[in-house]
Every structure is written in C-alpha cells, then in structure tokens.
C-alpha positions as YAML, in Angstrom:
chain: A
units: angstrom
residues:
- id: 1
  name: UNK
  ca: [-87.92, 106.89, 27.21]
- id: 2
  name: UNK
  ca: [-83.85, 106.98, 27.75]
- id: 3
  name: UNK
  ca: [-81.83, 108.27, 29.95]
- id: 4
  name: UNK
  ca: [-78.05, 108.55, 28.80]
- id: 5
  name: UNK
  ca: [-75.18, 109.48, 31.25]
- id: 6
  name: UNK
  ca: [-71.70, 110.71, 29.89]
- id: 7
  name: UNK
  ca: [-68.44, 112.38, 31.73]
- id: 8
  name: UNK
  ca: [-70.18, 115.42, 31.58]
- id: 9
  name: UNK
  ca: [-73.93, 114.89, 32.44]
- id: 10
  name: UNK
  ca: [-77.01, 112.81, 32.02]
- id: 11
  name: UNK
  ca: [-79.94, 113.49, 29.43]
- id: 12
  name: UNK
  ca: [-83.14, 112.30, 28.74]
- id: 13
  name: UNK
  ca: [-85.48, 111.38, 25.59]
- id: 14
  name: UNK
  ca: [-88.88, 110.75, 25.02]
- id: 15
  name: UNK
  ca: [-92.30, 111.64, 26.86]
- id: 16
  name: UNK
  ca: [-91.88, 113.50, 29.98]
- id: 17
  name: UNK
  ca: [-95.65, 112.28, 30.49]
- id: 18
  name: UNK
  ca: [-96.81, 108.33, 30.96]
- id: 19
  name: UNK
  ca: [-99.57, 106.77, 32.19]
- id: 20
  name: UNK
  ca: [-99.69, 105.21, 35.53]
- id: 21
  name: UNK
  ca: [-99.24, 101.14, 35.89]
- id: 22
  name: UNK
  ca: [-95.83, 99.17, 33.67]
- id: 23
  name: UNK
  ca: [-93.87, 101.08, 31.36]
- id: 24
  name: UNK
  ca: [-89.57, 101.08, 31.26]
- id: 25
  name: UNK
  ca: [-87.29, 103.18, 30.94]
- id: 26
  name: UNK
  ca: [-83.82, 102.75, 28.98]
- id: 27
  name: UNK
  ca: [-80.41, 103.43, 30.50]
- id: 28
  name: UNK
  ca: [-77.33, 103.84, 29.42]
- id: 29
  name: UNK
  ca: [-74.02, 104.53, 30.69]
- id: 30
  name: UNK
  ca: [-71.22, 105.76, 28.32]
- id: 31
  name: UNK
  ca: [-68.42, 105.96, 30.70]
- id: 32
  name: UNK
  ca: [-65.90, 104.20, 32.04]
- id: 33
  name: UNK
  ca: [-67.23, 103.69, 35.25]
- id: 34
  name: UNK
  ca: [-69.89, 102.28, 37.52]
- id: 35
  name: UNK
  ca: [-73.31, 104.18, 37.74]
- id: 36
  name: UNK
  ca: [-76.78, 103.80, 39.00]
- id: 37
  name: UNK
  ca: [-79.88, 105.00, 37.87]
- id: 38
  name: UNK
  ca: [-83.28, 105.64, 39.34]
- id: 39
  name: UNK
  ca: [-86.79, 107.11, 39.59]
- id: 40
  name: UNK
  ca: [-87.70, 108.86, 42.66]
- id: 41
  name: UNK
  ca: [-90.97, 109.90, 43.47]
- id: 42
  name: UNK
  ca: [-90.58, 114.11, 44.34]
- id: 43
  name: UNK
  ca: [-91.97, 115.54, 47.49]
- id: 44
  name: UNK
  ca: [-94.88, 117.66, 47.49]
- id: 45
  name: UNK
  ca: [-94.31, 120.85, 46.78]
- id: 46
  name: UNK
  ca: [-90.64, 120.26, 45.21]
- id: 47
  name: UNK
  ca: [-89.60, 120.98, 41.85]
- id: 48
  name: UNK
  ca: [-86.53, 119.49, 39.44]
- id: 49
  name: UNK
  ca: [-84.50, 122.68, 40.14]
- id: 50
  name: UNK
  ca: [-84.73, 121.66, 43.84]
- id: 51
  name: UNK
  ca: [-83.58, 118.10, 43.07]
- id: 52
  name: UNK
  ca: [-80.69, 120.24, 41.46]
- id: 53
  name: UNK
  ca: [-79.96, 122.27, 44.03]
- id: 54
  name: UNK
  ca: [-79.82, 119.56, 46.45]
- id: 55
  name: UNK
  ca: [-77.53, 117.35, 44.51]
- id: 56
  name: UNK
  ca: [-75.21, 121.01, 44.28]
- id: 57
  name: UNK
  ca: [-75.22, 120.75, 47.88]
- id: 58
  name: UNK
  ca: [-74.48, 117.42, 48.27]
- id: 59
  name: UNK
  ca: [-71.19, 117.68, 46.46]
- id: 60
  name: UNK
  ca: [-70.05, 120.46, 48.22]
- id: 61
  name: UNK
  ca: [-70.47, 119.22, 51.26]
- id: 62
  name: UNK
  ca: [-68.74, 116.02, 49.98]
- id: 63
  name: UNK
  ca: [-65.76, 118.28, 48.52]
- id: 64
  name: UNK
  ca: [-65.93, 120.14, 52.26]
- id: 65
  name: UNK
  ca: [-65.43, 117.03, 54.04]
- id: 66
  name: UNK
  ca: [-68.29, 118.43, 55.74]
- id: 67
  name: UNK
  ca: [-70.48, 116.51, 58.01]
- id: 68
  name: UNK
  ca: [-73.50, 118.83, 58.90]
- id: 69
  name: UNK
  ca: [-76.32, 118.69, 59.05]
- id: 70
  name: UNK
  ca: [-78.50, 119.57, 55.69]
- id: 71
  name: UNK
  ca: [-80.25, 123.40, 56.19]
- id: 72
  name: UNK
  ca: [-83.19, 122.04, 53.99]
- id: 73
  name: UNK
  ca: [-85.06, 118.79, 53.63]
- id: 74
  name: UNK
  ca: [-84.75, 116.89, 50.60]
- id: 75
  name: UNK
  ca: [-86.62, 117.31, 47.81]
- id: 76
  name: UNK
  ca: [-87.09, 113.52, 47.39]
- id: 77
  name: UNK
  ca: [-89.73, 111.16, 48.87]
- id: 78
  name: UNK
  ca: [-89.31, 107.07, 48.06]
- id: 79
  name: UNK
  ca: [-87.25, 105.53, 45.33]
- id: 80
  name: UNK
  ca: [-89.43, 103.82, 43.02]
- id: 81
  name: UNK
  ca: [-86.93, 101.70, 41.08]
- id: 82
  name: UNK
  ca: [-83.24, 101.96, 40.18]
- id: 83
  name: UNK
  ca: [-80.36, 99.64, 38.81]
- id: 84
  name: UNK
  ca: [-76.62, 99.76, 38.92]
- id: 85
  name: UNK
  ca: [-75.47, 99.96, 35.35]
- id: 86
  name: UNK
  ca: [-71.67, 98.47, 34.51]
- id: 87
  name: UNK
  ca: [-69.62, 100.73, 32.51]
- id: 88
  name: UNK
  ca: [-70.40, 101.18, 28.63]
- id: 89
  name: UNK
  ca: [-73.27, 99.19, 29.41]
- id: 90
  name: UNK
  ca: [-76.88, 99.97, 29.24]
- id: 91
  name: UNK
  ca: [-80.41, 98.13, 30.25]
- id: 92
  name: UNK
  ca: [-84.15, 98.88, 31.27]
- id: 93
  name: UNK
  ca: [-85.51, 99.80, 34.33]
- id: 94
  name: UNK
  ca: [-89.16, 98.44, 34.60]
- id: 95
  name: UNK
  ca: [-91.27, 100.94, 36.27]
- id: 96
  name: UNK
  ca: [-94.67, 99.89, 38.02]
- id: 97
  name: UNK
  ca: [-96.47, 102.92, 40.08]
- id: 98
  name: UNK
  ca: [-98.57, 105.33, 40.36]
- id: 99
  name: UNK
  ca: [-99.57, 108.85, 39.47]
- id: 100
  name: UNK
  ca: [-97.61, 110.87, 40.68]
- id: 101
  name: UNK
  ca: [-94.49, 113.50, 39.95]
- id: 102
  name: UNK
  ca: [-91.38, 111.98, 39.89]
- id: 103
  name: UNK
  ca: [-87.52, 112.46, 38.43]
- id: 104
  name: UNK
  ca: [-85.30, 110.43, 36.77]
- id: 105
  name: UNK
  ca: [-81.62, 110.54, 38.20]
- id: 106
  name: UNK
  ca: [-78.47, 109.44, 37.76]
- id: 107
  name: UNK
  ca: [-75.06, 108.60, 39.47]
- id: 108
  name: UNK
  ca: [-71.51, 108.66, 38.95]
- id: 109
  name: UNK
  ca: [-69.40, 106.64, 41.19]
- id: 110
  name: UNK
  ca: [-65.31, 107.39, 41.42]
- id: 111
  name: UNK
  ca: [-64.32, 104.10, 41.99]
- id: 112
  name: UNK
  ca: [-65.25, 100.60, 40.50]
- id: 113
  name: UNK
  ca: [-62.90, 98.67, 42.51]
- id: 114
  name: UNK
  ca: [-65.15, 99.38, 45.26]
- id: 115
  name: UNK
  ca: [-68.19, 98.84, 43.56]
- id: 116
  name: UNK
  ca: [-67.74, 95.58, 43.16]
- id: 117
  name: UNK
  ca: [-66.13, 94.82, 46.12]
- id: 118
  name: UNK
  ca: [-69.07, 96.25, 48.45]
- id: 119
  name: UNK
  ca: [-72.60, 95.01, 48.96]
- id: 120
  name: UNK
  ca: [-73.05, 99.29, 50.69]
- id: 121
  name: UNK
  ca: [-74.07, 101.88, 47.72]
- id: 122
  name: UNK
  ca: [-70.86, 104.10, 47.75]
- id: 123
  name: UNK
  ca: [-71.37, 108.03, 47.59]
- id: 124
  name: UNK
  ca: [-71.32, 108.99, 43.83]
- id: 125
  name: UNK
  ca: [-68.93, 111.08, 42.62]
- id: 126
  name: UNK
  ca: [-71.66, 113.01, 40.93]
- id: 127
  name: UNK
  ca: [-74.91, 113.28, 40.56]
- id: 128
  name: UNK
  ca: [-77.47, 113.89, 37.86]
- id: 129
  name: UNK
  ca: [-81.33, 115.01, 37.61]
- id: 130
  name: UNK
  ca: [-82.32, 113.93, 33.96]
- id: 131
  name: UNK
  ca: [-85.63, 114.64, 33.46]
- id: 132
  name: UNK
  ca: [-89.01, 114.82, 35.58]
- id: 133
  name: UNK
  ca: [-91.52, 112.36, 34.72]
- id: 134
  name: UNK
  ca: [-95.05, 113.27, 35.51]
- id: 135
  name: UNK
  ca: [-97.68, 110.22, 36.02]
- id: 136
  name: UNK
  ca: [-101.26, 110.52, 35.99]
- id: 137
  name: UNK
  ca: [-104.06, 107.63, 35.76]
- id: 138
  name: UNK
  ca: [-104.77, 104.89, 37.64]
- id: 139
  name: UNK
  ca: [-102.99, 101.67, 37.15]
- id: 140
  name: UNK
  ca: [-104.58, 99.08, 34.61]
- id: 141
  name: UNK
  ca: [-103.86, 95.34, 34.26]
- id: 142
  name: UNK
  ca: [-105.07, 92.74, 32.47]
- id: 143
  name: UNK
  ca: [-107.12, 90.56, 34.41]
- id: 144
  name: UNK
  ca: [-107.13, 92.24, 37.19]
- id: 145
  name: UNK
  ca: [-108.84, 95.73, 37.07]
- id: 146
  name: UNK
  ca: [-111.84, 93.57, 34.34]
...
C-alpha cells in the first residue's frame, strides 16, 4: 500500500481491501513542499466522490475568501492516523483499527516557512482523496485475542 503525492495529484497502489488490526501504509511526497497525509474513517452513507466533492468545495470557498457556513455535512467521521511528510521525503503511517470504510487523503500546504514555524495545522493549499480503503474483520493480536 502507497500513497504518492505530486504537483498535480495524489495516487494510490496496492489492495484497496485489508484486514482489520496493524498494517502501514507508505507515503511519499515528491514535491517541494510540506504535506500531510492521513486515513479517515468515512461517514455512513458517504462515498469517495463525496470526499471529492467536499474537498472541491473547500477550495473554493478558500479561493472566495468565503466564510460560510458549509450547505452539507462532511463526508468524514474521525481521523484514524496521519503524518506530516517533509518535502521529497517519504515514510509509513502505521494503521491500527477497525473494520470499517475509510479513505486515504492527502495535503498540499503553500507555505513551508509556516509549517515549521507553527505548532496549528495550516489550511492546505490543496487537497487530495487517494484511494478508499475498505476494512473488514476483527482485530487479531498475538497474545492477546489466544
């Protein structure tokens, strides 16, 4: 499983299936600036598209200057795991959970002065769905579940 993020987008290889309990995830950013990467567990009835959609939304409100209010929930329930990733840098996110649908996503941020100058997650510049990652099973670890 790897998630790459470019310029120009963010895309994902391997199993869009795993089984519930420790796996990781690869990341990689190949730009020249700061980015973060996370799984998010998806709401209910959402979909990836909606994740998309959202995102949309979120930029042009950004690009607005607009501060209103959203017209639709989000699509997005808890973040399960992320990590800021340097630029031209890459490492692993290890994921524990549960079943469960979830997507893989990815950020952009404008400005890596500020990253590192602020303990507050910026707004990204852009923002990425990669892939959704469906989990099924129950967790298993040795030791424990004997």
């Amino acid at each position: 499983m790897q998630a790459t993020l470019t310029d120009e987008d963010c895309t994902y290889r391997g199993d869009t299936t795993a089984a519930a309990g420790r796996f990781s995830i690869e990341v990689e950013n190949r730009t020249f600036r700061f980015a973060s990467f996370g799984l998010v567990a998806l709401a209910d009835t959402a979909t990836i598209e909606d994740v998309d959609l959202f995102h949309e939304r979120l930029t042009a409100r950004r690009l607005a200057r607009s501060r209103t209010v959203p017209d639709v929930p989000p699509p997005l329930q808890s973040w399960v795991v992320g990590a800021d990733v340097e630029p031209s840098s890459s490492t692993s996110l290890p994921v524990d959970t549960s079943a469960g649908r979830y997507v893989i996503v990815c950020y952009l941020h404008s400005n890596s002065e500020e990253r590192l100058s602020t303990d507050e997650f910026p707004r990204p510049e852009r923002a990425y769905t990669a892939a959704q990652l469906d989990v099924t099973g129950t967790p298993s670890y040795p030791g424990v579940n004997d």
